[in-house]
KEKOLRO-716970 format. One record per residue (C-alpha): residue number from 1; x, y, z. Coordinates in nm, 4 decimals. Example, Ala and Ser with C-alpha at 12.3 -4.5 7.8 and 13.67 -1.06 7.14 Angstrom:
// KEKOLRO-716970
num u v w
1 1.2300 -0.4500 0.7800
2 1.3670 -0.1060 0.7140
//
This chain:
// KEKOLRO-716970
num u v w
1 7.6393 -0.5811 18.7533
2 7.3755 -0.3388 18.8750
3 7.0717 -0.4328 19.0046
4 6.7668 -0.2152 18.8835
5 6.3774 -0.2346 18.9360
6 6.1330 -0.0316 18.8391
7 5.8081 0.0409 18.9866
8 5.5480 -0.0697 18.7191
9 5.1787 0.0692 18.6987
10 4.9439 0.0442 18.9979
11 5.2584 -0.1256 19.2066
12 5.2535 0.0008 19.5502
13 5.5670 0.0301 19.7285
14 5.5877 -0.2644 19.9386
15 5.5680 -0.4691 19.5810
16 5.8886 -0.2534 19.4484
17 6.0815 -0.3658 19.7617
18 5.9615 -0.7001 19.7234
19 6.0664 -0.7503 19.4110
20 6.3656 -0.5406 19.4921
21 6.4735 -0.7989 19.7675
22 6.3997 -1.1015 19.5378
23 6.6072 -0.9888 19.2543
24 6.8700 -0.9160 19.5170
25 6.8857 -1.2951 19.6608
26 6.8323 -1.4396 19.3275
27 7.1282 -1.2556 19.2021
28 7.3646 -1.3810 19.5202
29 7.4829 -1.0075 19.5507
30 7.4800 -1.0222 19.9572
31 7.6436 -1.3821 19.9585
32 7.9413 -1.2163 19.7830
33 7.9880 -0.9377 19.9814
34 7.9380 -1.1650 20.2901
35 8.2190 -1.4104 20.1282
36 8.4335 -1.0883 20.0958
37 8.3423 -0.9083 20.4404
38 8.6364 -1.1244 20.6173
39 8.9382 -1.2922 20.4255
40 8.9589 -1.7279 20.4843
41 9.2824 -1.8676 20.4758
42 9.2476 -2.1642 20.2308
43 9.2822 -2.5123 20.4037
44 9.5355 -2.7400 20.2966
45 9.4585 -3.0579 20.1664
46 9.4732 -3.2643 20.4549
47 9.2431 -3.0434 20.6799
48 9.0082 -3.0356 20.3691
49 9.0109 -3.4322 20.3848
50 8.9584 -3.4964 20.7324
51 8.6571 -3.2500 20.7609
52 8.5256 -3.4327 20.4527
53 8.5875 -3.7812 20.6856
54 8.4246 -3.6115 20.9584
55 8.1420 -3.5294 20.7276
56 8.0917 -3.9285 20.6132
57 8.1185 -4.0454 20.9189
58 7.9034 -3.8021 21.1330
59 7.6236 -3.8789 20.8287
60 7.6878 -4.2492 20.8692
61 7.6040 -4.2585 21.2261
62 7.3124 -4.0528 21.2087
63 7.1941 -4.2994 20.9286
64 7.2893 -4.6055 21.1337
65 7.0780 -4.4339 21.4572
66 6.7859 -4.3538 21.2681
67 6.7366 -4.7307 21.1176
68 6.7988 -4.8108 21.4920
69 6.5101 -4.5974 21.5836
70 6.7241 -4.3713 21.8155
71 6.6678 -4.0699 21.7053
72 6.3218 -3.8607 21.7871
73 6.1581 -3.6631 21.5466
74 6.0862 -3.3467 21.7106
75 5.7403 -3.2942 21.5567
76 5.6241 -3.6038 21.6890
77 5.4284 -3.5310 22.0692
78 5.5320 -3.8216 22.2207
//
């Protein structure tokens, strides 16, 4: 899928590369190639599941320490 942008009338060239860059992160072109830079092995099932645990329960906590009043915001300047 090429990616093509052409300079319109009275655009300067900062607004081509602009638009250039947008169209580029809209279309998820450098996400792919990063994806594809190094090869993954797939997880197996099990691994999958216990990050997903991990996940809940790391969420759950934070949840549980923030109605506890535990955790600091950091814009706060207290």
């Amino acid at each position: 899928m090429p990616l093509e942008v052409k300079k319109q009338e009275k655009e300067s060239a900062q607004g081509v590369i602009r638009r250039f860059l947008k169209a580029v992160k809209q279309s998820g072109i450098l996400k792919e190639a990063q994806k594809r830079r190094f090869f993954v092995r797939p997880l197996s099932a099990k691994k999958k599941r216990e990050a997903a645990l991990t996940r809940i329960k790391a969420q759950k906590d934070y949840e549980r320490r923030d109605k506890l009043g535990l955790i600091k915001n950091r814009y706060d300047r207290k």
